[in-house]
C-alpha positions in Angstrom: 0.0 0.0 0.0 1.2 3.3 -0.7 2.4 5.6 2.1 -0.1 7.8 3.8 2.7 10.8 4.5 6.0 11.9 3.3 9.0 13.3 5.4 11.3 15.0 3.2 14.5 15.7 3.9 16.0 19.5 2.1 19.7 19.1 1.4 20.7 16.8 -1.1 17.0 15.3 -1.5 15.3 18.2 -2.4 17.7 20.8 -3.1 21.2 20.7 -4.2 24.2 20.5 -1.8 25.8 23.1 -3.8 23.0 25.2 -2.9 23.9 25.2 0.2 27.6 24.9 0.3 27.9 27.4 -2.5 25.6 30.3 -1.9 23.7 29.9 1.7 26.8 29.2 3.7 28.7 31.9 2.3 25.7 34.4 2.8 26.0 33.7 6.7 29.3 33.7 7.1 30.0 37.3 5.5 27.2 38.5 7.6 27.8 36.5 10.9 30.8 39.6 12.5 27.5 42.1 11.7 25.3 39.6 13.4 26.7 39.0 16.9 27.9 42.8 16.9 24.1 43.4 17.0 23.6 41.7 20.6 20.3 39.8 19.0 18.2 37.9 21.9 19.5 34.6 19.3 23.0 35.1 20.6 22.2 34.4 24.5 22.2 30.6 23.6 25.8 30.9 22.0 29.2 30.6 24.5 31.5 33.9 24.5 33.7 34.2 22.4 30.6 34.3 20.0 31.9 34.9 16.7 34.3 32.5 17.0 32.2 29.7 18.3 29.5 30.5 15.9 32.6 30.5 12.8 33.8 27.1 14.4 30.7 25.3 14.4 29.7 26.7 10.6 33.6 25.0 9.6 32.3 21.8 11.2 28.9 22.1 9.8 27.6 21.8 13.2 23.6 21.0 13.7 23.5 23.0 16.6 20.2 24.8 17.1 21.4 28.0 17.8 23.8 28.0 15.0 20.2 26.9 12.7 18.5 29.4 14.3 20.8 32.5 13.3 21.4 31.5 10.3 17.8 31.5 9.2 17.5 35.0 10.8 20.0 36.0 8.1 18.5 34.7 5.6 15.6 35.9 5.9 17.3 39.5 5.2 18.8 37.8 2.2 15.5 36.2 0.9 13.2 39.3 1.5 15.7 41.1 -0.6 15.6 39.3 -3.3 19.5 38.5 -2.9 18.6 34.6 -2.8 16.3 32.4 -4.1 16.5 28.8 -3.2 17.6 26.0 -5.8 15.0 23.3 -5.9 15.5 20.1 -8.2 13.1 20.6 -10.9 11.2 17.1 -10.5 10.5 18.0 -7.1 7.6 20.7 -7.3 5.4 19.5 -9.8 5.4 16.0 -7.4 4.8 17.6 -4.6 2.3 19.4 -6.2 0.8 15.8 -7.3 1.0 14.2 -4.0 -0.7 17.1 -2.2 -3.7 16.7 -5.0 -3.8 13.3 -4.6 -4.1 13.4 -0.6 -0.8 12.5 0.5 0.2 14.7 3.6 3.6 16.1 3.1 6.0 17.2 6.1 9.6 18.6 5.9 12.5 17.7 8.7 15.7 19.1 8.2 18.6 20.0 10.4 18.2 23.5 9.0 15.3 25.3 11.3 11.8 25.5 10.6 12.0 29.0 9.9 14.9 28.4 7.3 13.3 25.8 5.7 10.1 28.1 5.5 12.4 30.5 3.4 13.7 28.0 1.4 10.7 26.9 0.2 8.9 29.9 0.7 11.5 31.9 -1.8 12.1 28.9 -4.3 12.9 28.7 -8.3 9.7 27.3 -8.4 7.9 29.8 -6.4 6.5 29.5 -3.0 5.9 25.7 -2.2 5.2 26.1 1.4 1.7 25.4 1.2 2.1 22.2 0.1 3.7 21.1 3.7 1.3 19.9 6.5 4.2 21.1 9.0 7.4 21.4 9.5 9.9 19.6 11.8 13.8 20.2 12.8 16.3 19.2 15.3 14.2 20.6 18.2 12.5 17.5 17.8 15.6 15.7 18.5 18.6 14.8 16.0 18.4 13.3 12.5 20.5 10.2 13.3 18.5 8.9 16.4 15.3 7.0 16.3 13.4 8.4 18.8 13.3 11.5 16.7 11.5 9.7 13.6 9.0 8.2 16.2 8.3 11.4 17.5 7.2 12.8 14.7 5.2 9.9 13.4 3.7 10.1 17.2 3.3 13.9 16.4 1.0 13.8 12.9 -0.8 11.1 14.2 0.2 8.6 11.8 1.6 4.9 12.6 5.3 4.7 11.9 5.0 2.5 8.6 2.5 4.8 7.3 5.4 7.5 6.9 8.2 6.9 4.1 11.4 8.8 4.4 12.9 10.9 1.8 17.0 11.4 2.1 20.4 11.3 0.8 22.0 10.3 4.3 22.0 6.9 4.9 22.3 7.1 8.9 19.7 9.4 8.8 17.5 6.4 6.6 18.9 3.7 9.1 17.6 5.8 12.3 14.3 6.7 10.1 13.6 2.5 9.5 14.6 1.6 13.2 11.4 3.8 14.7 9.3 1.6 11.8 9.3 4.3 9.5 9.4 3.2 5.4 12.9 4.7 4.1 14.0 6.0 0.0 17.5 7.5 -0.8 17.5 10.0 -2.8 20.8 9.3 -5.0 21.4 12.6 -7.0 24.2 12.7 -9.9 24.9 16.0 -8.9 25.9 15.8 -5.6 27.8 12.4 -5.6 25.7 10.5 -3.2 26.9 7.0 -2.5 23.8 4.1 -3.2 22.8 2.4 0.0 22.7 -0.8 -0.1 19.9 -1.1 3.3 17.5 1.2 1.1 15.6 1.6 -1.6 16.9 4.3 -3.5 15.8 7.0 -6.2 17.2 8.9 -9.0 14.5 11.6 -8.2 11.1 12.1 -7.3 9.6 10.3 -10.2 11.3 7.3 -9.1 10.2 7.7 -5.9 6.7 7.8 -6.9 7.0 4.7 -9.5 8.6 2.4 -6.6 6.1 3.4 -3.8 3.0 3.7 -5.9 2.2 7.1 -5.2 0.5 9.7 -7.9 2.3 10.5 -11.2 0.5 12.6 -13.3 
């Protein structure tokens, strides 16, 4: 039977790493000296020296709330703008778009924060795909690579476990997704190099997806 939900993963599933790496990243860290010389009520969660720690933990690619948070505070300048607009794989929207039609509830959870992901796909190449999602979820729910966080959610929209499949790249994150009972699909993009699992069923994209889990097409 096909799924009843989806939980999407962003990076690498739905939008390019490169996005990221290549345009989001940089955006925060050019801004991030202007940021914590502004004494924002986001900071109070960040140990002194702040710039430094918050520098550190964006070289380590860190999922550190805080971090999440501030960043999606300056994007938000960046996206109201008009200086960014979000990459989105092109097969993505016009499945969404199908799978919301069709009935399928659709939920996000990204190590990014809700209000980030918001942006993302509020401000997107396709236009603004927000709508589409039933709610959002991030690591305030708990981390990506435990278990307890998958059944949480599933706990959280009501749904049994194995009525939820899991869209990613990351195959710990897949692994934790399947251990709370959760179905799993890797998303296994050209573009960003992602390594097949061999524990997963895996995807070149969206249209894949749907094929293999029976979900609407057209």
């Amino acid at each position: 039977m096909p799924p009843a939900a989806i939980l999407t993963d962003i990076e690498g599933t739905t939008t390019p790493i490169s996005f990221v790496h290549r345009v989001l990243f940089p955006y925060a860290r050019a801004r991030m000296a202007g940021f914590v010389a502004s004494n924002h009520p986001a900071l109070d969660d960040v140990p002194e020296p702040r710039l430094e720690t918050l520098l550190g933990w964006m070289d380590r690619d860190e999922k550190i709330t805080a971090l999440k948070t501030i960043q999606g505070i300056i994007w938000a300048e960046g996206y109201e703008s008009g200086a960014l607009t979000s990459e989105i794989y092109e097969d993505v929207p016009p499945a969404l778009r199908r799978w919301a039609r069709a009935g399928l509830r659709l939920y996000v959870y990204s190590s990014g924060s809700v209000a980030a992901q918001k942006l993302l796909f509020g401000h997107s190449s396709a236009g603004d795909l927000n709508g589409l999602f039933q709610a959002n979820f991030d690591t305030r729910v708990g981390p990506k690579r435990e278990a307890a966080s998958y059944g949480a959610i599933a706990k959280g929209i009501g749904l049994l476990a194995e009525e939820v499949l899991f869209l990613s790249d990351v195959e710990a994150e897949l692994d934790a997704a399947a251990e709370a009972g959760l179905r799993t699909c890797q998303l296994v993009r050209e573009t960003d190099g992602t390594v097949a699992s061999t524990r997963h069923a895996t995807a070149a994209d969206f249209g894949e997806v749907a094929a293999a889990f029976g979900l609407a097409r057209g």
